[in-house]
GUMARVO-944230 format. One record per residue (C-alpha): z, y, x; chain; residue number from 1. Coordinates in nm, 4 decimals. Layout:
# GUMARVO-944230
+----------+----------+----------+------+-----+
|       pz |       py |       px | unit | pos |
+----------+----------+----------+------+-----+
|        Z |        Y |        X |    A | NUM |
...
+----------+----------+----------+------+-----+
# end
This chain:
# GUMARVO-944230
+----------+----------+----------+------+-----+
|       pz |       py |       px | unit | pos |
+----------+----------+----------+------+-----+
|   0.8305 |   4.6069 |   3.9881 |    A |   1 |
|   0.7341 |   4.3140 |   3.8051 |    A |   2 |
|   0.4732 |   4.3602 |   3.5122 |    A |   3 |
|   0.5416 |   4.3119 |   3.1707 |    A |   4 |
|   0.3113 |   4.0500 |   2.9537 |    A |   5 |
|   0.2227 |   4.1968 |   2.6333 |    A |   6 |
|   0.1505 |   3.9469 |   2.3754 |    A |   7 |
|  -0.1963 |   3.8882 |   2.2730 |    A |   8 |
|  -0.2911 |   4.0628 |   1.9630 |    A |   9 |
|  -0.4381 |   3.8832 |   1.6677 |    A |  10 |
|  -0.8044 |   3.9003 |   1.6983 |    A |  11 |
|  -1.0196 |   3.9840 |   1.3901 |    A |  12 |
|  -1.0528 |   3.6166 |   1.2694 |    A |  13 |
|  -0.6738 |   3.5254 |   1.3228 |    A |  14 |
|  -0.6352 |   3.8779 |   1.0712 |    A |  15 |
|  -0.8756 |   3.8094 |   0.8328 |    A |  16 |
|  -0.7381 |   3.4404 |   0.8160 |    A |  17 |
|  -0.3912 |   3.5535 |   0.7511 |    A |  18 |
|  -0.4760 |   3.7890 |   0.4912 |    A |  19 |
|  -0.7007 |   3.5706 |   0.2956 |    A |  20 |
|  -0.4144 |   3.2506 |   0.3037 |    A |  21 |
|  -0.2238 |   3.2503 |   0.0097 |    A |  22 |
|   0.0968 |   3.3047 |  -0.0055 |    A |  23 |
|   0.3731 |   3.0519 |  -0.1726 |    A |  24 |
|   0.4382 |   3.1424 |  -0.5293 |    A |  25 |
|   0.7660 |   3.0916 |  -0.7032 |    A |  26 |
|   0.5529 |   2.8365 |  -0.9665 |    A |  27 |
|   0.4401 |   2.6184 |  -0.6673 |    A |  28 |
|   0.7847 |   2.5917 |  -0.5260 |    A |  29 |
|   0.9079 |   2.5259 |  -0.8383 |    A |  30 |
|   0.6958 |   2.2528 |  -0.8679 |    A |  31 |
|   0.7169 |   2.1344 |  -0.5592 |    A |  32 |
|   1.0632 |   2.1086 |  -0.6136 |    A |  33 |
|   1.0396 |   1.9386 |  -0.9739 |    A |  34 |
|   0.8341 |   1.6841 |  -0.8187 |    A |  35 |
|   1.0783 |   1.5995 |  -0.5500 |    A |  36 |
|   1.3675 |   1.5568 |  -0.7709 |    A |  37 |
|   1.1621 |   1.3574 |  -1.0190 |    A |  38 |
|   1.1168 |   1.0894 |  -0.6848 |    A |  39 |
|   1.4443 |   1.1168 |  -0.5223 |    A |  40 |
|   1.6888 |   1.1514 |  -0.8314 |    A |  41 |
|   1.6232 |   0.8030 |  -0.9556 |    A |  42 |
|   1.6161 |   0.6705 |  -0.5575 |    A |  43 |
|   1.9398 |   0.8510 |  -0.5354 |    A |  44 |
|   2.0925 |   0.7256 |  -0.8362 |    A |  45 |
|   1.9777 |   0.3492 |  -0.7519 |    A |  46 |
|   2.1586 |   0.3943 |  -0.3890 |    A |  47 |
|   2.4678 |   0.5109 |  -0.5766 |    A |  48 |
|   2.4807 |   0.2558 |  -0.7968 |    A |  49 |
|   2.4544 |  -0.0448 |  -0.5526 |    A |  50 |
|   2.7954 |   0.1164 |  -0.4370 |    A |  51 |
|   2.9755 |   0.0608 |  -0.7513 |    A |  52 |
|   3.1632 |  -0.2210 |  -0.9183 |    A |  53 |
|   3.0489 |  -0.3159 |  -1.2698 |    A |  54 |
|   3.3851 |  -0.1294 |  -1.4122 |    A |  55 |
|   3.2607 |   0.1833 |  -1.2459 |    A |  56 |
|   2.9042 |   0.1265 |  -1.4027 |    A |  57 |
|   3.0328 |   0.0594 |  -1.7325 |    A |  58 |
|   3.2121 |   0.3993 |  -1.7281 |    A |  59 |
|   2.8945 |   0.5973 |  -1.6649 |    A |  60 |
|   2.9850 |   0.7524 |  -1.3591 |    A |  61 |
|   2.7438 |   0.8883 |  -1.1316 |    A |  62 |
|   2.9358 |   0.8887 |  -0.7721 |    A |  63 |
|   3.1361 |   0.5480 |  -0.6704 |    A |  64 |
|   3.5365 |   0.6851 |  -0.7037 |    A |  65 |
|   3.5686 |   0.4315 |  -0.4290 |    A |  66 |
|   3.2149 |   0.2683 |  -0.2208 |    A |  67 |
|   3.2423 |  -0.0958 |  -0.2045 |    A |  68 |
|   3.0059 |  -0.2767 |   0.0196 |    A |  69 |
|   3.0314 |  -0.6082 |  -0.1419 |    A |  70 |
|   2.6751 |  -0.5309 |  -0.3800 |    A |  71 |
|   2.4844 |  -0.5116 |  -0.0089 |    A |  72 |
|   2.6810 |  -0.8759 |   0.1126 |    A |  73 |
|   2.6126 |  -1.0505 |  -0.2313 |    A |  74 |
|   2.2146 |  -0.9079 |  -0.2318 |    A |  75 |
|   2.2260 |  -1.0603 |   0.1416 |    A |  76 |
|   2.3677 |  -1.3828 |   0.0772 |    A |  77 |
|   2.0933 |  -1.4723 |  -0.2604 |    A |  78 |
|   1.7287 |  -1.5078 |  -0.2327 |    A |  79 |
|   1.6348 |  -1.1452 |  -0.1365 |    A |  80 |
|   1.5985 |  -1.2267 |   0.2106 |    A |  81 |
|   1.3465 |  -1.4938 |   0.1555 |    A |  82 |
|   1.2104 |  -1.3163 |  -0.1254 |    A |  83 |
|   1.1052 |  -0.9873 |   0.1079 |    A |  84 |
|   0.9853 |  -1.2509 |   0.3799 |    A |  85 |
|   0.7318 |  -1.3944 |   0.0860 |    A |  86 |
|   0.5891 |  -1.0801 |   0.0022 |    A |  87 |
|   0.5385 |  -0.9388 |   0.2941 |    A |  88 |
|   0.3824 |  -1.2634 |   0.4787 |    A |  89 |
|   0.1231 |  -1.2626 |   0.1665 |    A |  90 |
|   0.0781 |  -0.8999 |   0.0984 |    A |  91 |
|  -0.0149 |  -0.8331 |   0.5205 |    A |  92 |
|  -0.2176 |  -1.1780 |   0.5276 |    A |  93 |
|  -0.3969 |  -1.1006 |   0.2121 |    A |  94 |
|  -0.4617 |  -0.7526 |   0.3096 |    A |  95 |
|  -0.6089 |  -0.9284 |   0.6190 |    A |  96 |
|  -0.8148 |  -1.1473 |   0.4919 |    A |  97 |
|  -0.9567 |  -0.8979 |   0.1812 |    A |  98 |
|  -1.0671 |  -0.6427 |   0.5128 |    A |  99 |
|  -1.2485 |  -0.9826 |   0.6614 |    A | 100 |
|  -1.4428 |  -1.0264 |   0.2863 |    A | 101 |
|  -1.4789 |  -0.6382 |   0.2287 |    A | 102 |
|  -1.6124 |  -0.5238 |   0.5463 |    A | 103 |
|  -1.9166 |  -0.6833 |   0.5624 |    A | 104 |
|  -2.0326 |  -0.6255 |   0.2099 |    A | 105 |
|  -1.9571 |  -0.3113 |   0.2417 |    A | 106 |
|  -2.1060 |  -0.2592 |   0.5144 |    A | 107 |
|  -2.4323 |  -0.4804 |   0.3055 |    A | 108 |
|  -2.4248 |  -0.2414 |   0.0188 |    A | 109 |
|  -2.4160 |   0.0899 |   0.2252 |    A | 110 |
|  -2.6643 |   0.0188 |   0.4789 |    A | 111 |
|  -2.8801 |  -0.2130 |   0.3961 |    A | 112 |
|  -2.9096 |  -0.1161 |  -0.0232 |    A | 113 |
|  -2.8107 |  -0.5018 |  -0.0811 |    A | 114 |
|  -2.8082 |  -0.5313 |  -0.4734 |    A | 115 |
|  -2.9344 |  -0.2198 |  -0.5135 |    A | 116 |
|  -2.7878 |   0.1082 |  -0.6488 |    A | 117 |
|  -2.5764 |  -0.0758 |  -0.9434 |    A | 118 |
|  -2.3892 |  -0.3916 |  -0.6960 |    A | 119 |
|  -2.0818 |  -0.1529 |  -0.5769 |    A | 120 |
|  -1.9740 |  -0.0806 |  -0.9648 |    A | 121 |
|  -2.0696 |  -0.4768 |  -1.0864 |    A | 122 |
|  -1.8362 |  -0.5666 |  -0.8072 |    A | 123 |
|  -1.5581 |  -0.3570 |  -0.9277 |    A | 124 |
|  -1.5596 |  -0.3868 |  -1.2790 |    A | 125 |
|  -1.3566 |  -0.7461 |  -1.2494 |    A | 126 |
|  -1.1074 |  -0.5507 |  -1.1113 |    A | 127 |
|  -1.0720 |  -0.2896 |  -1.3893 |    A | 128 |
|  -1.0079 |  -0.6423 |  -1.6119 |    A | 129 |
|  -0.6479 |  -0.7600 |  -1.7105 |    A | 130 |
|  -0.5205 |  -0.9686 |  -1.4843 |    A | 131 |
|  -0.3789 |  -1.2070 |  -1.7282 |    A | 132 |
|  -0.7524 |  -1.3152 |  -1.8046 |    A | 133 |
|  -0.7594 |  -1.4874 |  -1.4556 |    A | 134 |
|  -0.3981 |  -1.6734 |  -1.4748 |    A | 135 |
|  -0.5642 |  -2.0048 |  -1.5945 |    A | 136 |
|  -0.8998 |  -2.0721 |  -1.4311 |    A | 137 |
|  -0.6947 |  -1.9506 |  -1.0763 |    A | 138 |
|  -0.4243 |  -2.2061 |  -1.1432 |    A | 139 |
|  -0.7176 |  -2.4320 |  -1.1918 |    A | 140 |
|  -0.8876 |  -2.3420 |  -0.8770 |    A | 141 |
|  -0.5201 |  -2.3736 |  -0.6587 |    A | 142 |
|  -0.4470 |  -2.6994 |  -0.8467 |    A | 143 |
|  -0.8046 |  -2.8673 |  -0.7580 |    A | 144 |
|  -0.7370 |  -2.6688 |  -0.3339 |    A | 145 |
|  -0.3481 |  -2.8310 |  -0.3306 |    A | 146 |
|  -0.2530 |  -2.4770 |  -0.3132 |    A | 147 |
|  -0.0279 |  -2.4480 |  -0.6163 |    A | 148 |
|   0.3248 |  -2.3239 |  -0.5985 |    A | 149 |
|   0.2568 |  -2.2671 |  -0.1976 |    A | 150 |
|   0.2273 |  -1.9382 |  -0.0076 |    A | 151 |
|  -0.0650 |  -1.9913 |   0.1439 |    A | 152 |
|  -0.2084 |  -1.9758 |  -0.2636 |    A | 153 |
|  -0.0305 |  -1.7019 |  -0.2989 |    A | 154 |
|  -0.2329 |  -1.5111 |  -0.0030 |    A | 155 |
|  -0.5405 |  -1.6592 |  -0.1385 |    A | 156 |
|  -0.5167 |  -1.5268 |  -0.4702 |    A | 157 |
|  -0.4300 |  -1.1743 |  -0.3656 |    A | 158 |
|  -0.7051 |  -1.1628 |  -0.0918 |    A | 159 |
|  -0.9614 |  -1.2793 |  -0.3463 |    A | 160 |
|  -0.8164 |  -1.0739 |  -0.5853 |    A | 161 |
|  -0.8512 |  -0.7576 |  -0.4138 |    A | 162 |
|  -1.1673 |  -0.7515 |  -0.2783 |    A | 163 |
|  -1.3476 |  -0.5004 |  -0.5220 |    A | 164 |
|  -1.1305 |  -0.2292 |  -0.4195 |    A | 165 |
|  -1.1716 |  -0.2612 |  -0.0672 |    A | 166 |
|  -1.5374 |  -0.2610 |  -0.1244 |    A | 167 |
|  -1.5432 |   0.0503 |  -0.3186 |    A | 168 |
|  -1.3200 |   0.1932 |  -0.0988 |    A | 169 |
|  -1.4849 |   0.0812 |   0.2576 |    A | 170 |
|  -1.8242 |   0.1943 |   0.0990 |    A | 171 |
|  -1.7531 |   0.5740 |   0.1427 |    A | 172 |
|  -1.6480 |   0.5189 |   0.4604 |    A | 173 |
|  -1.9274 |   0.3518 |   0.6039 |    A | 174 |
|  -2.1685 |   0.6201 |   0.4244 |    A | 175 |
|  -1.9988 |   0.9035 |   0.6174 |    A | 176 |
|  -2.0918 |   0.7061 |   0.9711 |    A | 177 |
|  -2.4030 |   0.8702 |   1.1331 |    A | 178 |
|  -2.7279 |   0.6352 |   1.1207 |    A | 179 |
|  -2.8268 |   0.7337 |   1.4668 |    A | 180 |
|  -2.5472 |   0.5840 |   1.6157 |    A | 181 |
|  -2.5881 |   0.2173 |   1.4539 |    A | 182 |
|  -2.9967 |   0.2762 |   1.4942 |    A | 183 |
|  -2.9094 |   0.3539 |   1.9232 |    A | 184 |
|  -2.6950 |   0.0003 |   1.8797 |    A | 185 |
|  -3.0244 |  -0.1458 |   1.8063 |    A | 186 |
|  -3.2250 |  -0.0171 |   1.9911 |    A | 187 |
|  -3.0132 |  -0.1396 |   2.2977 |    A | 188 |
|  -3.0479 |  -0.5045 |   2.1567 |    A | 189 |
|  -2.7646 |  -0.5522 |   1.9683 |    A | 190 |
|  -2.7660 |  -0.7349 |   1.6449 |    A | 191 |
|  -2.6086 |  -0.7351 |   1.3000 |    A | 192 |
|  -2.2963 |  -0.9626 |   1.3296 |    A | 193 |
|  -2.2857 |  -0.7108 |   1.6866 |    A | 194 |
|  -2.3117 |  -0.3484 |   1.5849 |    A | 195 |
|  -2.0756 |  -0.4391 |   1.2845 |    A | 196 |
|  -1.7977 |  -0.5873 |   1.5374 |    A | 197 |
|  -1.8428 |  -0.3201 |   1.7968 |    A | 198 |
|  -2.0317 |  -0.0343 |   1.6447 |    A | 199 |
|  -1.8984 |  -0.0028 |   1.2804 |    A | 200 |
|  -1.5789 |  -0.1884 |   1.3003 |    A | 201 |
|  -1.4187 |   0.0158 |   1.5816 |    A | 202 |
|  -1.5213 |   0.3692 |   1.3858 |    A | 203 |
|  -1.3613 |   0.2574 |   1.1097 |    A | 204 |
|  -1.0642 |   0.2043 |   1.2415 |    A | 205 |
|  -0.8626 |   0.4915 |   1.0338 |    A | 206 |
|  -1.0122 |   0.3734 |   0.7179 |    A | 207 |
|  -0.9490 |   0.0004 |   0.7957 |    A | 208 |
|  -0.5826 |   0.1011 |   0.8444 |    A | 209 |
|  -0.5851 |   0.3634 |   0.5448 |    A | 210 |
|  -0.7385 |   0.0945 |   0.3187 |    A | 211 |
|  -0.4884 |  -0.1979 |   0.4795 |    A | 212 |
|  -0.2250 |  -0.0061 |   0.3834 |    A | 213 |
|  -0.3081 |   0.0460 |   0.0227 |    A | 214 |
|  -0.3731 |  -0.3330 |  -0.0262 |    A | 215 |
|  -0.0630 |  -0.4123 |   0.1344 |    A | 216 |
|   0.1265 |  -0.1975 |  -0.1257 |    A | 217 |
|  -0.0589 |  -0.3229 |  -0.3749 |    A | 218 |
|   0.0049 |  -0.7067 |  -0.2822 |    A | 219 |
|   0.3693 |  -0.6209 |  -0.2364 |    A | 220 |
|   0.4144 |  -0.4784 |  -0.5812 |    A | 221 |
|   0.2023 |  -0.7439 |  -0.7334 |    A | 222 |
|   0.4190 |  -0.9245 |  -1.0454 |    A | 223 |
|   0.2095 |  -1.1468 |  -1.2244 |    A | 224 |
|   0.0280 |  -1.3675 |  -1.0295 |    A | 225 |
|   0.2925 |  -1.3982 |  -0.8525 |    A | 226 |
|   0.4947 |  -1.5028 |  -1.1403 |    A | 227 |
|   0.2791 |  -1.8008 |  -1.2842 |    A | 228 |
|   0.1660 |  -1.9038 |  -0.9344 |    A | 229 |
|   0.4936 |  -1.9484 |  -0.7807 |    A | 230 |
|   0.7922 |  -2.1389 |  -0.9568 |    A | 231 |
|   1.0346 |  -2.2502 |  -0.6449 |    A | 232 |
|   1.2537 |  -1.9567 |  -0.4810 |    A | 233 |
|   1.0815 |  -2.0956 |  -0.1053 |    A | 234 |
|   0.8009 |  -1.9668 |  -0.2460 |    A | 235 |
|   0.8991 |  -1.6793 |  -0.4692 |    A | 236 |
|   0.8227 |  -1.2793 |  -0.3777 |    A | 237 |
|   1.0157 |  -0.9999 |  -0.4485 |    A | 238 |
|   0.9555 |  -0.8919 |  -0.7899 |    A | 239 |
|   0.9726 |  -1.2321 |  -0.9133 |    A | 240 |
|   1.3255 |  -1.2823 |  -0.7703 |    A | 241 |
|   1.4464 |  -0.9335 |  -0.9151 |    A | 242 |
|   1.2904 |  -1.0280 |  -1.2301 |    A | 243 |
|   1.5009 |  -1.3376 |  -1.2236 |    A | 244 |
|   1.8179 |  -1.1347 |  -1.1956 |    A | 245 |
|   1.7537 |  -0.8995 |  -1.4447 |    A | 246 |
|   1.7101 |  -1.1749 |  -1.7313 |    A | 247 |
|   2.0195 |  -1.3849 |  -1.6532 |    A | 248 |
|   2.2484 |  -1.3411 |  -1.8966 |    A | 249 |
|   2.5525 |  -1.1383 |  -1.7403 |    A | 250 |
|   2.3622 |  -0.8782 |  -1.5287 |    A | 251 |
|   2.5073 |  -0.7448 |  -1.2548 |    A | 252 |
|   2.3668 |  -0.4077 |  -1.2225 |    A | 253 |
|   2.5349 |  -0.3295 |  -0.8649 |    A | 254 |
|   2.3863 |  -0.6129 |  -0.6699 |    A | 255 |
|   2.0642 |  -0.5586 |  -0.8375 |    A | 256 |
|   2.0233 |  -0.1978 |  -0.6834 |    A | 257 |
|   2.1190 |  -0.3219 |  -0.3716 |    A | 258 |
|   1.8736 |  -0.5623 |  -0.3659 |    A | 259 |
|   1.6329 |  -0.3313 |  -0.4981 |    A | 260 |
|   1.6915 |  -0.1422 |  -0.1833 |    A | 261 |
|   1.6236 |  -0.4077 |   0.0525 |    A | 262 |
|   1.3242 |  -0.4727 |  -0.1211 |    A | 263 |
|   1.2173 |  -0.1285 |  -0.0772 |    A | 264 |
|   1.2626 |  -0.0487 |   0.2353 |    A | 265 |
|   1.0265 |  -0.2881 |   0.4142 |    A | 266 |
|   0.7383 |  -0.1473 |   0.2736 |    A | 267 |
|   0.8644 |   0.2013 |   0.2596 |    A | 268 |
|   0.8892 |   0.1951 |   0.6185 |    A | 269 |
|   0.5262 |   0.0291 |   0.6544 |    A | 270 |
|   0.4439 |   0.3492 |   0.4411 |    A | 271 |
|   0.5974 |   0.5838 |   0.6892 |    A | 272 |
|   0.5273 |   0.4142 |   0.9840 |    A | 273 |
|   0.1595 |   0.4217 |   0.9104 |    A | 274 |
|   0.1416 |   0.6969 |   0.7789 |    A | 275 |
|  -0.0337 |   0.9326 |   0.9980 |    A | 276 |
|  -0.3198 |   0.6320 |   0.9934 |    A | 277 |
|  -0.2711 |   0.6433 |   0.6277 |    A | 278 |
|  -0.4003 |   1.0730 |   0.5927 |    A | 279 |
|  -0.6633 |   1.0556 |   0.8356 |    A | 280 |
|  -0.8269 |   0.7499 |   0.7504 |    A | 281 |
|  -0.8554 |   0.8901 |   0.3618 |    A | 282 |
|  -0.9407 |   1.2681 |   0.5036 |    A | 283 |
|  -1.2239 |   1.1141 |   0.7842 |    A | 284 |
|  -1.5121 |   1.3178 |   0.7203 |    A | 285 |
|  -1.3855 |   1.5890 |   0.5127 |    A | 286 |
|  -1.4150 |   1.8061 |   0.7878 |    A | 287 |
|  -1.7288 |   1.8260 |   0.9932 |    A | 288 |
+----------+----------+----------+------+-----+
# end
């Protein structure tokens, strides 16, 4: 006769664990729900609406009586395409280059007490400043550099731009590294430019992705620099382009969602792709 397997029973821990976790309320799945319909309602609506013709838009309806592709082909065929290629070339090169600034001051404030306790909130306050107090001496800066109305500018201006953030952000990080382990780097003859590349760098490798992504979202979405720094549509990003469209004088509301959507889903898909980077990067050393 074969033998039966029972299944293991919970042991004490697995019991106490269960009975202490709390169990889903009707308010937090309300919410829950709320909050999804408050995201995906509008997103909805948006995909909907590239569907319909201008009568149908005019009408109010909600649903396309009959789906016509020809929003999608007339988003294709304008400056969309070119537009998304803009942004993301200077949103993923400026993240770049704000990780290559950030990571060694960082690294300078945390470790090594550079500028003392007060340096990590002087460098961020410029951030915290409106932007529009920067338009004129950075057009002044591009124009002396050759660098105005050009991408590379662009990339310039958002890696500059974005710096304090990283900082601040990369500083926590770097805190939650153990001593020892940059101390045994030293001790084994390596030196500062050394342990940073291959001791620091490499353990930061969630957070450098975590904090990446952010500043690539953030350069993506960016709007007024971009406006006053770029004036030809070879050079133009994303919301600059759907700006455009939205102030000419006979809107078309149907080829504006549609390029809305292909605006969005680049970086949505960064967003998912990296996603699992993304949580533990921001959760590394939450849990010991």
């Amino acid at each position: 006769m074969t033998e039966t397997t029972l299944p293991a029973s919970p042991t004490a821990e697995e019991t106490t664990y269960r009975s202490r976790r709390p169990k889903p309320s009707l308010l937090a799945n309300g919410w829950v729900l709320l909050s999804l319909a408050a995201v995906l309602v509008p997103l909805l609506y948006l995909v909907s609406i590239s569907f319909m013709t201008q009568g149908q838009i005019a009408a109010g309806m909600l649903f396309p009586a009959q789906p016509a592709a020809g929003n999608w082909t007339n988003a294709w065929d304008s400056a969309i395409p070119r537009a998304v290629g803009n942004s993301l070339t200077a949103a993923f090169a400026g993240a770049l280059l704000t990780l290559a600034f950030a990571l060694p001051a960082a690294w300078a404030i945390a470790r090594h007490r550079t500028g003392g306790k007060t340096l990590s909130g002087l460098v961020l306050s410029p951030w915290l400043l409106p932007p529009v107090v920067a338009i004129i001496p950075l057009l002044t800066l591009l124009r002396v550099l050759g660098l105005t109305n050009t991408l590379e500018g662009l990339t310039l201006v958002y890696a500059l731009m974005n710096v304090p953030v990283a900082i601040w952000l990369l500083d926590g990080f770097i805190r939650r590294i153990p001593v020892e382990v940059e101390e045994a780097g030293r001790i084994d003859g390596a030196n500062e430019l050394q342990l940073l590349l291959r001791v620091v760098a490499p353990m930061l490798a969630p957070a450098l992705i975590a904090v990446g992504v952010i500043l690539v979202i953030l350069n993506y979405n960016e709007f007024l620099f971009a406006t006053f720094l770029t004036q030809s549509q070879d050079t133009q990003t994303v919301p600059v382009v759907l700006a455009g469209m939205l102030s000419e004088r006979v809107q078309d509301f149907g080829r504006i969602a549609a390029s809305s959507l292909m605006a969005v889903i680049p970086i949505f898909a960064v967003a998912v792709l990296l996603q699992r980077y993304l949580i533990e990067g921001l959760t590394t050393g939450a849990v010991k």
